[in-house]
N, C-alpha and C positions, 0 to 999 in steps of 0.2 A: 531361508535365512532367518535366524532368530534373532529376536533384538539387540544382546549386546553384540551380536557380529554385525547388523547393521548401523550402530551406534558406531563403532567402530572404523566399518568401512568409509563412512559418511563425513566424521573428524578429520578422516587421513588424507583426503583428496582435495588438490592442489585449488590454490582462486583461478578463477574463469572472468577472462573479461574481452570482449571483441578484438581482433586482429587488427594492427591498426593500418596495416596494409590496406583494408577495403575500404577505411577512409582517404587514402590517400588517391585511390583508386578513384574514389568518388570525384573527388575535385581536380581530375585530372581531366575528365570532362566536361568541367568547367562550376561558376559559380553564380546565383544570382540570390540566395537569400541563405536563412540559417537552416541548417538539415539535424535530421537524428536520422544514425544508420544504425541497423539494429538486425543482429545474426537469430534469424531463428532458432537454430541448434545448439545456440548456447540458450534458450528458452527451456527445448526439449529437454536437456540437461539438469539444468534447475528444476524443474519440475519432478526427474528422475530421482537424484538428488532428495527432495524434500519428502516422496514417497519411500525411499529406502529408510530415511532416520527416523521415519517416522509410520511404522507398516497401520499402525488403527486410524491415522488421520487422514481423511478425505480433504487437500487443498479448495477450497473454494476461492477463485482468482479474485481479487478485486479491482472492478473494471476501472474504474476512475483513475488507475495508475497508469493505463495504457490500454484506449479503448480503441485500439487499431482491427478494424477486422481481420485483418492477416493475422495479429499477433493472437486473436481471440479465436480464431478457427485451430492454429497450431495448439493453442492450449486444451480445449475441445477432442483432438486428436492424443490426447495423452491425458486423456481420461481424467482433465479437473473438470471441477462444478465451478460456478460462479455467485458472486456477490454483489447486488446492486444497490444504490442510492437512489436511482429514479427509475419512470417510466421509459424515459429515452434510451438508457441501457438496457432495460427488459425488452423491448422494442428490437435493438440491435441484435442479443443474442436469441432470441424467438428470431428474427431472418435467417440465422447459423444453423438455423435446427437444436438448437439448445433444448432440453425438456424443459418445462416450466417448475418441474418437482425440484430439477439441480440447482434452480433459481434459488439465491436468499437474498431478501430484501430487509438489507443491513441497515437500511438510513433509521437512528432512534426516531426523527419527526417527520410525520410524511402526511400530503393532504390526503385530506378523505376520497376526493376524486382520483389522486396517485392509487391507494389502498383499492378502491372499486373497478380501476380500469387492472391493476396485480389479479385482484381476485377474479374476476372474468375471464383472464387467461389464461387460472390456471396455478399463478402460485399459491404456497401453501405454507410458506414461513413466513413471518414476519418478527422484528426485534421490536421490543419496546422497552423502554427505561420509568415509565411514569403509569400511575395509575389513570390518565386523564388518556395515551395513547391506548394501553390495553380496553378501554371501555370504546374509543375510537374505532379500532377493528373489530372487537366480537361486536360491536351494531352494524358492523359492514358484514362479516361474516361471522357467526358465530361458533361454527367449524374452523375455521382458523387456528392453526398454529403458532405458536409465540413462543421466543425465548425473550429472557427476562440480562438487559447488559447492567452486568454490577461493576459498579466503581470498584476499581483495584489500583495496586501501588504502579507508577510510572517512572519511581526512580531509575537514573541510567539508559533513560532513553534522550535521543537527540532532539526527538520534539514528540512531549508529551502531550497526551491526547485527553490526562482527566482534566475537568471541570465543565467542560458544555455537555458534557452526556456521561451516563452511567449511575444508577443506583445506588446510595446510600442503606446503611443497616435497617432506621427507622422506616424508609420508602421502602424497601425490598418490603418487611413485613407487611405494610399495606398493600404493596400489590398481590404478593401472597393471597390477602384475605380478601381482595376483590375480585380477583382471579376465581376461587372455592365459592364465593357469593353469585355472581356470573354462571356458574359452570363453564369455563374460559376454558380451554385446552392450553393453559401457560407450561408448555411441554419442555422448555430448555433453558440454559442458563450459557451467555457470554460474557467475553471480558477479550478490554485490551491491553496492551503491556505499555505500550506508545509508540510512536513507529521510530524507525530505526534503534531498537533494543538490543542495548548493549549489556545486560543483567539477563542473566537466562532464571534467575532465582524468581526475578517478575513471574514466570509460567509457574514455578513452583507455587507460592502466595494466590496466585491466580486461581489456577486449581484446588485448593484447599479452600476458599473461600467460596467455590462450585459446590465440592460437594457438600459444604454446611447448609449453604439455597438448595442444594436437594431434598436435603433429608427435613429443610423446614416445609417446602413441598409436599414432600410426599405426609408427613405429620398432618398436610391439610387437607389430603385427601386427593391432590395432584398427582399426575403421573409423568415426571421427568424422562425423557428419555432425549433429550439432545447436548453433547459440549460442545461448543465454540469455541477455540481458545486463540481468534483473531489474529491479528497479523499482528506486524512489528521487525518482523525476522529480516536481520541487519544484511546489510552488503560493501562491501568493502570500499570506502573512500579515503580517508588520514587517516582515522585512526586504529587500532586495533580492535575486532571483532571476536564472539564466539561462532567457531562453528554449527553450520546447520546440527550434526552430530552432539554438539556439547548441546545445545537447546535440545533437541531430541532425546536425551540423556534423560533431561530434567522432565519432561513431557513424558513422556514412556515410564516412568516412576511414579510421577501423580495419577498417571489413569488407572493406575493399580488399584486403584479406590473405586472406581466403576463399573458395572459388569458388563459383560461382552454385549449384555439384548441394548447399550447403549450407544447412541448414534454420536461419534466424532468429527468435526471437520474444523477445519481454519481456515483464514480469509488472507493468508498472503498476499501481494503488490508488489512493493518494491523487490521482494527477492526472486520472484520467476523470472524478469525484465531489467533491472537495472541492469546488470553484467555485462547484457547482451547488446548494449546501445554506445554508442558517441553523440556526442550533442556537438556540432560543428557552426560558428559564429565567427563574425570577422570587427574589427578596431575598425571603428567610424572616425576615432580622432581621440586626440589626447588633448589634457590640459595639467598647470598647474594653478592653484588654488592658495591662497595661502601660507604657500611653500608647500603646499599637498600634491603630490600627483595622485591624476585624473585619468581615467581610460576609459571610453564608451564602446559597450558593444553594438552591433546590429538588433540583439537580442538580449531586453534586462528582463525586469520580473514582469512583464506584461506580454514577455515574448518566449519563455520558458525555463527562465532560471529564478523561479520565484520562491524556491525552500530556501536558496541561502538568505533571504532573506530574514528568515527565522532561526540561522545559525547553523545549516549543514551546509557540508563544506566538503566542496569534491575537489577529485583531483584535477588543478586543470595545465594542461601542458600547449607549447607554444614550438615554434619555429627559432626565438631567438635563443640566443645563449649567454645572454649576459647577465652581470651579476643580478641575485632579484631583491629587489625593495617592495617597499609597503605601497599598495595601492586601492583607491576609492575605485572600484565598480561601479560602473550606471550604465544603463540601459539608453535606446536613441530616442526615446518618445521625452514631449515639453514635459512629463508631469514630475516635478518634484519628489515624490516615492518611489520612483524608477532608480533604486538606487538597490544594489544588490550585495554588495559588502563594502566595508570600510578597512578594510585590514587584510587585502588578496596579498600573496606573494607573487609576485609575476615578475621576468627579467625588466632590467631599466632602460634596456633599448629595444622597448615596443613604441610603435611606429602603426599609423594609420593605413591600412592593408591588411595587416596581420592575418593569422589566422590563428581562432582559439580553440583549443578541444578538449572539451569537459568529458574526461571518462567514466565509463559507468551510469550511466546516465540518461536508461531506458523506459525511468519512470519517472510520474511527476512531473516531465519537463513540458512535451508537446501536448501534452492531454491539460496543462494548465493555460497551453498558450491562448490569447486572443488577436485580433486586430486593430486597437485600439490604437489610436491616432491613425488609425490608417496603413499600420505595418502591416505588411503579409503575415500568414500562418508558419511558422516553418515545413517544411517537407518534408515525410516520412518514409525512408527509404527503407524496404525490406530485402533483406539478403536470405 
């Protein structure tokens, strides 16, 4: 298949999102805390999906969205690589038989005992954004491989990811030249777009600003040979989305700029996973507030709905049917930040019982959960 036919095929094919039968199914056998159910084969899917729009890019998953070992063995099985921030995750996927080579260790700051117990087992990329981390690893390993994450535009994304990490013009040059000082092997260049990206033109911009850190690279005597072009890639909640295909579009044009002996991959999350999940929670109790109604779930942002907190906004649907108004979200633990939005639409005759179900909503959720006051974990159910 050649790329405008897979650009093509990839646009035209329909949203994918869990059956909601198998939820129902779930709580037919009963309830004691909040669940995520979550359809393998809509994983497998996604995954297929993001390799047809995209035939030069190698998916690297990123565990942190969903570090379920069921979900990480099915991804394994459809031939993605992976992306870590810690040792804990390298850990996990080294038990799967994961190679160590498919590992990338994404996190821009990592300790130096993180870096030594990576290098010992085996990995062989590492990200760095500062001249203070690149000087950190080649004294850990001087073999080592690095890509170099440059600051890029995050317009259009639901939660933008610049300002704690990524490379500036001025900084890039310097790491440049301490990279060629070194003899570093600074082999690659990343970027992210923000996550949930809704501007597929971010990839555009993204890649253009690669390949000018290439060619200042190779100017110094560097031998580029890796893109990253990170995750971001949107899933369908309210609003309207580009297709994997129309990102793919955009992607598949700027790589035109690099030759083939050039290694490709991105770090998707939310888009292999979300689809494929319900996140299922129940009304612990209502209140009204100074003429505000109030609605507490079993589960706020300490229990796995902690993006809305930062302004994503899923879909979530209910059992009642009456008319919906404006509602405060909060979570059942004492802490005052436990509060998840202020502006849900929800029906006006919810009632403590309920049942809530956030769809789409196979990442970020249980993998942020804690037990903090004391709550249980939710349960991750695999279909």
């Amino acid at each position: 298949m050649d790329r405008i036919a897979a650009d093509a095929l990839a646009a035209a094919l329909p949203d994918l999102s869990l059956d909601f039968a198998h939820v129902k199914a779930q709580l037919a056998k009963g309830y004691d805390k909040p669940f995520l159910v979550l359809d393998t084969q809509i994983v497998r899917e996604k995954c297929r999906r993001f390799f047809a729009a995209m035939p030069r890019v190698r998916p690297h998953f990123a565990v942190k969205s969903n570090p379920d070992d069921r979900v990480l063995q099915v991804l394994k099985e459809e031939g993605v690589g992976f992306e870590i921030a810690s040792i804990a995750e390298l850990d996990q996927l080294l038990a799967l038989g994961v190679a160590p080579a498919e590992i990338f260790y994404s996190n821009p700051m990592k300790s130096r005992a993180y870096v030594e117990y990576a290098v010992a087992k085996g990995v062989e990329w590492f990200v760095i954004d500062s001249v203070e981390e690149l000087q950190k690893i080649h004294s850990v390993s001087p073999t080592a491989k690095t890509y170099l994450r440059i600051f890029t535009t995050n317009v259009g994304s639901d939660w933008p990811l610049s300002g704690k990490f990524g490379a500036y013009e001025a900084e890039i040059r310097d790491i440049i030249a301490e990279a060629a000082r070194l003899g570093a092997d600074l082999a690659g260049v990343t970027f992210h777009v923000g996550s949930q990206c809704l501007n597929p033109e971010n990839w555009k911009v993204g890649l253009e600003a690669t390949r000018q850190v290439f060619d200042q690279m190779q100017a110094a005597g560097l031998k580029p040979r890796l893109v990253n072009i990170g995750g971001g890639y949107p899933v369908t909640h309210t609003k309207a989305i580009p297709s994997i295909g129309e990102i793919g579009a955009v992607v598949n044009a700027g790589l035109a700029a690099f030759g083939d002996e050039v290694q490709v991959i991105a770090e998707p999350g939310r888009y292999l996973v979300s689809d494929a999940g319900y996140f299922v929670c129940r009304v612990v109790g209502t209140a009204t507030r100074q003429g505000k109604c109030w609605v507490y779930f079993d589960a706020g942002m300490f229990g796995g709905i902690i993006e809305t907190t930062e302004g994503l906004k899923y879909t979530i649907e209910t059992d009642r049917t009456g008319a919906e108004i404006i509602w405060t979200v909060a979570g059942p633990t004492c802490d005052s930040l436990d509060i998840c939005t202020r502006d849900q639409a929800l029906p006006e005759d919810l009632v403590e019982g309920d049942f809530i179900y956030i769809k789409n909503a196979g990442a970020y959720t249980t993998a942020y959960a804690s037990t903090f006051n004391g709550f249980p974990l939710p349960d991750v159910i695999i279909l």
